[in-house]
C-alpha positions as CSV (number, residue, x, y, z in Angstrom):
1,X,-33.5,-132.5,78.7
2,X,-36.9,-132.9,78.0
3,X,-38.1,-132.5,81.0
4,X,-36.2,-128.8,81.4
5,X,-37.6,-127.6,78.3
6,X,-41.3,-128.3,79.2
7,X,-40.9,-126.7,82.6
8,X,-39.2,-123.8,80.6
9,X,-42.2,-123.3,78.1
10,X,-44.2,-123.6,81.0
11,X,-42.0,-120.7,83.0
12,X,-42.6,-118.5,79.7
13,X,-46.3,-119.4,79.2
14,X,-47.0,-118.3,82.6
15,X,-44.8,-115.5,81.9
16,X,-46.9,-114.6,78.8
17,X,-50.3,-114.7,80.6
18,X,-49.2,-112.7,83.5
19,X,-48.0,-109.9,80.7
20,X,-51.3,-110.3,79.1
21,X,-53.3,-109.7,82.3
22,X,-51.5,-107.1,83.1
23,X,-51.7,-105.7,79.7
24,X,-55.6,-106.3,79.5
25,X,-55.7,-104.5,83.2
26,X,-53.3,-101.8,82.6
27,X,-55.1,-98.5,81.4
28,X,-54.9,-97.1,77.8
29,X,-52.8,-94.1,76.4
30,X,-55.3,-91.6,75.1
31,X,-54.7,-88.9,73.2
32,X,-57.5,-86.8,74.9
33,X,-59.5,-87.0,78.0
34,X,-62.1,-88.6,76.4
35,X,-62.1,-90.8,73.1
36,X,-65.5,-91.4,71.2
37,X,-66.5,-93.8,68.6
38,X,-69.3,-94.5,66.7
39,X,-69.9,-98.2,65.7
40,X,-72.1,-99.3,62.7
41,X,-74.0,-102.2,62.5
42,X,-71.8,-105.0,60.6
43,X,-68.8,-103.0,61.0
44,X,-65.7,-106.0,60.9
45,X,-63.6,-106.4,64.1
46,X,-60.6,-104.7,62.1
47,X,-62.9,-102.0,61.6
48,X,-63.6,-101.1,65.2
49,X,-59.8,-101.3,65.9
50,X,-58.7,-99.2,63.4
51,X,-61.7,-96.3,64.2
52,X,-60.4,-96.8,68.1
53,X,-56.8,-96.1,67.2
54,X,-57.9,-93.2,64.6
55,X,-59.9,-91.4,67.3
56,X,-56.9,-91.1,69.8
57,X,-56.3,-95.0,71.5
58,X,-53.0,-95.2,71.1
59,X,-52.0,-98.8,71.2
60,X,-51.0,-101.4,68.8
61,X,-53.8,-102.2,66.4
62,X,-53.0,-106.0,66.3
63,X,-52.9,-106.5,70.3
64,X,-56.0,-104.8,70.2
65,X,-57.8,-107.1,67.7
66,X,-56.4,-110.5,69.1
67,X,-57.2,-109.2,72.4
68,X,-61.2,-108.9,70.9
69,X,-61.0,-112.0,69.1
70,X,-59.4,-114.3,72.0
71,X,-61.9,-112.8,74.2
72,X,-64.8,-115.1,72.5
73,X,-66.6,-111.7,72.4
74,X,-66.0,-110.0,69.6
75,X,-69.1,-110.9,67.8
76,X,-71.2,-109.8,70.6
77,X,-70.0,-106.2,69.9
78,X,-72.6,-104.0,69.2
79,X,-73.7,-101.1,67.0
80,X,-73.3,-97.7,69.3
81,X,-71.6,-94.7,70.1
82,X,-68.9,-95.4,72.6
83,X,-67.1,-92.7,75.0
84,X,-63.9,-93.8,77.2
85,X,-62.2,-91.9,79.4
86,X,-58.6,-91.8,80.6
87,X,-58.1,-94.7,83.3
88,X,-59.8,-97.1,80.6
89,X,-58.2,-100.8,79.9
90,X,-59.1,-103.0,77.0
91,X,-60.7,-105.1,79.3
92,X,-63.4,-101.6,80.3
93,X,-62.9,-101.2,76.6
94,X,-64.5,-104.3,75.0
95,X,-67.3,-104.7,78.1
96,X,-68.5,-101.4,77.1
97,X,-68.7,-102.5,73.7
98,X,-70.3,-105.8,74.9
99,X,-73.2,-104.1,77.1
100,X,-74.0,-102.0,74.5
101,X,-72.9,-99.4,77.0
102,X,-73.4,-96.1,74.6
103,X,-73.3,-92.4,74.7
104,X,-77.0,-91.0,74.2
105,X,-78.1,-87.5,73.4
106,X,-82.2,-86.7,72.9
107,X,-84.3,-84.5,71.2
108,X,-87.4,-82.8,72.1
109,X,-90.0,-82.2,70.0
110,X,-92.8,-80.2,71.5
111,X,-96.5,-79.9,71.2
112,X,-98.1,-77.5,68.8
113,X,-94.9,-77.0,66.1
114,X,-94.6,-77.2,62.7
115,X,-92.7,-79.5,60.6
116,X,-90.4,-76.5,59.6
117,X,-90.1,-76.0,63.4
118,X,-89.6,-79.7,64.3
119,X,-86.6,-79.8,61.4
120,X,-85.1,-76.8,62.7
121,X,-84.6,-78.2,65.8
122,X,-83.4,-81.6,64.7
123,X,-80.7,-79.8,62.3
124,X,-79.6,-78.2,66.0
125,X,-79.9,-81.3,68.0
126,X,-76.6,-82.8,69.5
127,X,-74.9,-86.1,67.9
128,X,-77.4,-86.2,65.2
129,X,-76.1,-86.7,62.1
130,X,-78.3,-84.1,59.2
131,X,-79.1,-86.0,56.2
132,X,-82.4,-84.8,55.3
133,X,-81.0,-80.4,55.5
134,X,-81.7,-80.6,51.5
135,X,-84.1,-82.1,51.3
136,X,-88.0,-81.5,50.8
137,X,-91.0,-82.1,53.0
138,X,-92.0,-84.5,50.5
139,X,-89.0,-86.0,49.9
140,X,-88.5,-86.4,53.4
141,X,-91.9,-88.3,53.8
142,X,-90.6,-90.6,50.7
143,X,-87.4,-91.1,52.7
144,X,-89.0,-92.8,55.6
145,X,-91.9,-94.4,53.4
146,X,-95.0,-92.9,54.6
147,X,-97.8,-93.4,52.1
148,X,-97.6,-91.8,49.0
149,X,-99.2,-88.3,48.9
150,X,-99.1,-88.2,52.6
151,X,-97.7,-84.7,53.6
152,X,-95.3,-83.7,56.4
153,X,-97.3,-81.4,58.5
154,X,-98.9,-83.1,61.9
155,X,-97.5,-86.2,60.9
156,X,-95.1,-86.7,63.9
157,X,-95.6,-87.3,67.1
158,X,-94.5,-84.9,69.9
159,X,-91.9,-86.7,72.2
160,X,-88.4,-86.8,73.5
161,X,-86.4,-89.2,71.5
162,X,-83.5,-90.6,72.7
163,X,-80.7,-91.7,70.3
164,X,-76.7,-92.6,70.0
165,X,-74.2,-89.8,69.0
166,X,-73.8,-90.4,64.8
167,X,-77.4,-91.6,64.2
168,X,-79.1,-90.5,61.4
169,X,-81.7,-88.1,61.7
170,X,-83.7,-89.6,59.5
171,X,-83.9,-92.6,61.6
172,X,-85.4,-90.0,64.5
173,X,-87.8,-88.8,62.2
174,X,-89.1,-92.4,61.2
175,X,-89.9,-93.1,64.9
176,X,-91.4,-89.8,65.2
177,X,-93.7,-90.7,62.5
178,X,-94.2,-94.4,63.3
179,X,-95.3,-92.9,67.0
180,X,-97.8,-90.5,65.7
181,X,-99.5,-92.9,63.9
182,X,-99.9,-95.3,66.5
183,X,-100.9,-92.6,68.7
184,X,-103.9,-91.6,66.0
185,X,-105.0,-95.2,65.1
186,X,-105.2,-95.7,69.4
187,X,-107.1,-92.3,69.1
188,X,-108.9,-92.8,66.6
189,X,-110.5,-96.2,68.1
190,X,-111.9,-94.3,71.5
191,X,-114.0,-91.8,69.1
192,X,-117.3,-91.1,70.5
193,X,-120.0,-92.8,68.2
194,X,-121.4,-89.5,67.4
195,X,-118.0,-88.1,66.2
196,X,-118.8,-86.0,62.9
197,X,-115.2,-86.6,61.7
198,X,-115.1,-89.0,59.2
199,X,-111.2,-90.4,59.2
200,X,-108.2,-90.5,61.3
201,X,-106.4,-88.1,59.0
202,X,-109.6,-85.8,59.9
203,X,-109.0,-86.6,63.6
204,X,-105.6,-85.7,62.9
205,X,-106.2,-81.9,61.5
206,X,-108.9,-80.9,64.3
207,X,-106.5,-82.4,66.5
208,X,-103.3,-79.8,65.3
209,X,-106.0,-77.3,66.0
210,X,-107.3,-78.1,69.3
211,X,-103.7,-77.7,70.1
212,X,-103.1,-74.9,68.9
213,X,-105.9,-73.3,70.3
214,X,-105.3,-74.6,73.8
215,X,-103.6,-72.9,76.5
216,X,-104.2,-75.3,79.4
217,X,-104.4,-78.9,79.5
218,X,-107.6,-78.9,80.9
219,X,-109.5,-77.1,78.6
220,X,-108.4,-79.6,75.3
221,X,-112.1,-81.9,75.8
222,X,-114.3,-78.5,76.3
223,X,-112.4,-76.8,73.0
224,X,-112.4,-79.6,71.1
225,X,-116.4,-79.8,72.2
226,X,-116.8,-76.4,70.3
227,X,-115.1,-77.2,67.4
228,X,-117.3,-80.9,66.9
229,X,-120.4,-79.1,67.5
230,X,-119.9,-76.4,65.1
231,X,-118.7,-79.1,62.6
232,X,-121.7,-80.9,63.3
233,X,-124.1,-77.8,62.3
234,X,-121.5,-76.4,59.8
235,X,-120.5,-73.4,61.5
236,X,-116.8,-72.0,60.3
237,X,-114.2,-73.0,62.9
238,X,-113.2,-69.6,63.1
239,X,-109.7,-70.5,64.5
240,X,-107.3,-67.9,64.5
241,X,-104.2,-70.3,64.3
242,X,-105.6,-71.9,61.0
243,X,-105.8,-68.1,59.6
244,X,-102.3,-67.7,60.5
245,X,-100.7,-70.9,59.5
246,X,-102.4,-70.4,55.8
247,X,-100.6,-66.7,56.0
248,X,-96.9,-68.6,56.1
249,X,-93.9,-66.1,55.7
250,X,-96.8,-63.4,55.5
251,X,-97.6,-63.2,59.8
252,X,-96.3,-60.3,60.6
253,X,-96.9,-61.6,64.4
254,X,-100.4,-59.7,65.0
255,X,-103.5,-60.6,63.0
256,X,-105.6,-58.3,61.4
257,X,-109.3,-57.9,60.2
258,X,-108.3,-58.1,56.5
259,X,-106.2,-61.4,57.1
260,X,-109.6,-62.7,58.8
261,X,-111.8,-61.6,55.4
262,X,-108.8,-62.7,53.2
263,X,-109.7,-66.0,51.6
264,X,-107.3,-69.3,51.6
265,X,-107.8,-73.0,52.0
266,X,-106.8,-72.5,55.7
267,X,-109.1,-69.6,56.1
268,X,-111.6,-70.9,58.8
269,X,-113.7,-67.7,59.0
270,X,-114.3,-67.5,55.3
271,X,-114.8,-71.5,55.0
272,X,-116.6,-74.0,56.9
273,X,-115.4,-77.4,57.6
274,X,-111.7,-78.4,58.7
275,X,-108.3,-77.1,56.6
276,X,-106.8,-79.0,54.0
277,X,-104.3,-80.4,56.4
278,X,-102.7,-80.1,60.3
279,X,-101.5,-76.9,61.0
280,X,-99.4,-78.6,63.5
281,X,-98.2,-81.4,65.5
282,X,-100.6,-82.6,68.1
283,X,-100.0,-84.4,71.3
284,X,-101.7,-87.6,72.9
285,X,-104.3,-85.0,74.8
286,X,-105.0,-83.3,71.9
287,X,-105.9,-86.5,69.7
288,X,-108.4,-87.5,72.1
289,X,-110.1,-84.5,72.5
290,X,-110.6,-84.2,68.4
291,X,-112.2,-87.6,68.8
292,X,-113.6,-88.2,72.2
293,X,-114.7,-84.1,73.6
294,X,-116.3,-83.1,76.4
295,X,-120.3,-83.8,76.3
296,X,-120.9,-79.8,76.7
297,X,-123.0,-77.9,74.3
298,X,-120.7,-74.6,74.1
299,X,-120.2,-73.0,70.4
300,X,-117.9,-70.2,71.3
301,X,-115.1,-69.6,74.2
302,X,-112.7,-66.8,75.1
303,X,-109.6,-66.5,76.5
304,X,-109.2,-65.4,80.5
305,X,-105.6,-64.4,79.5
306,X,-104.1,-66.8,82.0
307,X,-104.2,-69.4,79.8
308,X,-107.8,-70.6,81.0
309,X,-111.2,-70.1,78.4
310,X,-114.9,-69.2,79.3
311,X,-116.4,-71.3,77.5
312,X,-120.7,-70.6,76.2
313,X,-123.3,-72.4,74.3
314,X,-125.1,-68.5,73.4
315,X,-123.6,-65.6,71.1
316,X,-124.5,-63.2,73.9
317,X,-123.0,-65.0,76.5
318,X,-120.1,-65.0,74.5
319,X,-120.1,-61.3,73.7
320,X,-120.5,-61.0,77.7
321,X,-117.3,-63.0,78.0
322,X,-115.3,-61.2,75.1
323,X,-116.5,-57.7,76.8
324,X,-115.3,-59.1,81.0
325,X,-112.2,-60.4,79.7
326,X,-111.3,-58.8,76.2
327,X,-112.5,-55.3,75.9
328,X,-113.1,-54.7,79.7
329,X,-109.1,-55.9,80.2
330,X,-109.9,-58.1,83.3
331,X,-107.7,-61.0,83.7
């Protein structure tokens, strides 16, 4: 008797592990073609289940969760955002999970914008989760704990940042910023001993110019060459973009003569010496060219119109240049 009911446990035990391999192989009933989730950090087993079974896994929650738990691998889980498709099994399922296997979405931000720029296109990036819309340029700097006082503008580094779906944009923003000062401290270590710029956050300004005042790569040493030297004898910048960024809502798109004699803090023509702050966010070329430029003795240089500048150390070989390329229409 005994005998026949052990070989009969055995007969159903077998018969229990065959159903749960098949079970664990067999592919899941979703309710669409694809079923995301996003995971938190510390978010219970339970948890995970039930946002599995809320997003369109249709299968019994309780299966599901002894299935994680007999597996030894539920506590390998990891934070993410997960995407299954139809054809998926629990086993697919909780390996994704395990292999931190996640959906990613990036975000560029490019050389040469604003902070208001920058936001905008964070606030229109994919899977990124806005939790900074209301908030102020200040408050935002708070929010990822720059230094106190320290404003927004400049103060992120241009990159394309990779993230899961459901992250935080503020958590995008801190890495932008944590970049951009390691980027200017790296910078800011290669200045040339001669460098009239006097701290990092000065580096920082002339670079957002440079940029801004650069069409081609090349030309970022010999530009940031003019502005040094006229910084080193106190001639105004005379930077168009620093003009315009201190005009705000007021750029109409052209600049004219009375926005050059109009007077602000970011008025290079009217004041000498760099503008209160970046007028943008410079990139890894321009950071070195604020701090290491090109040994050339040039003051002035003009656009070609192809993106390319003549670049001279006179007034009139200047007002040759302006006159060939300028007021003479060659390009």
């Amino acid at each position: 008797m005994l005998k026949r009911l052990f070989l009969l446990l055995l007969v159903l035990a077998a018969a229990a592990a065959g159903a749960a391999y098949w079970w664990l192989q067999h592919p899941l009933k979703l309710a669409h073609d694809d079923v995301e989730v996003s995971i938190e950090p510390g978010t219970p087993v339970r948890e995970i289940v039930r946002l599995w079974r809320d997003a369109g896994v249709d299968v019994p929650p309780e299966l599901l969760y002894q299935w994680f738990r007999w597996s030894g691998d539920a506590k390998r889980i990891r934070a993410g955002s997960y995407l299954v498709s139809q054809g998926a099994t629990p086993r697919s399922l909780l390996e994704k999970m395990v292999r931190g296997d996640e959906e990613l979405e990036s975000v560029h931000i490019i050389e040469g914008w604003t902070v208001r720029q920058m936001r905008a296109a964070l606030a229109a990036a994919p899977g990124l989760k806005p939790t900074t819309a209301g908030m102020s340029d200040d408050a935002l700097m708070a929010a990822i704990g720059a230094p106190a006082g320290e404003k927004a503008e400049g103060r992120f580094f241009p990159d394309t940042y990779v993230y899961s779906k459901g992250v935080k944009d503020l958590l995008v923003l801190k890495r932008a910023h944590d970049a951009l000062e390691r980027q200017l401290q790296a910078a800011w270590a290669l200045r040339a001993a001669d460098s009239p710029l006097k701290s990092p956050a000065e580096a920082l300004t002339l670079a957002s110019v440079i940029e801004k005042e650069t069409g081609a790569v090349s030309d970022r040493g010999k530009v940031g060459a003019v502005f040094t030297n006229r910084l080193r004898i106190g001639m105004p910048l005379q930077s168009d973009p620093t003009v315009i960024y201190g005009l705000g809502a007021g750029y109409d798109g052209s600049l004219h003569k009375i926005d050059l004699q109009t007077d602000t803090p970011y008025n290079s023509y009217t004041r000498a010496g760099l503008p209160p702050t970046p007028i943008a966010l410079p990139g890894r070329e321009a950071l070195r060219a604020a701090v290491r430029p090109e040994p050339i003795k040039a003051l002035y240089f003009v656009s070609r119109g192809d993106g390319t500048s003549v670049f001279s150390e006179t007034l009139n070989a200047h007002n040759a240049a302006v006159n060939q390329y300028i007021r003479g229409g060659h390009k």
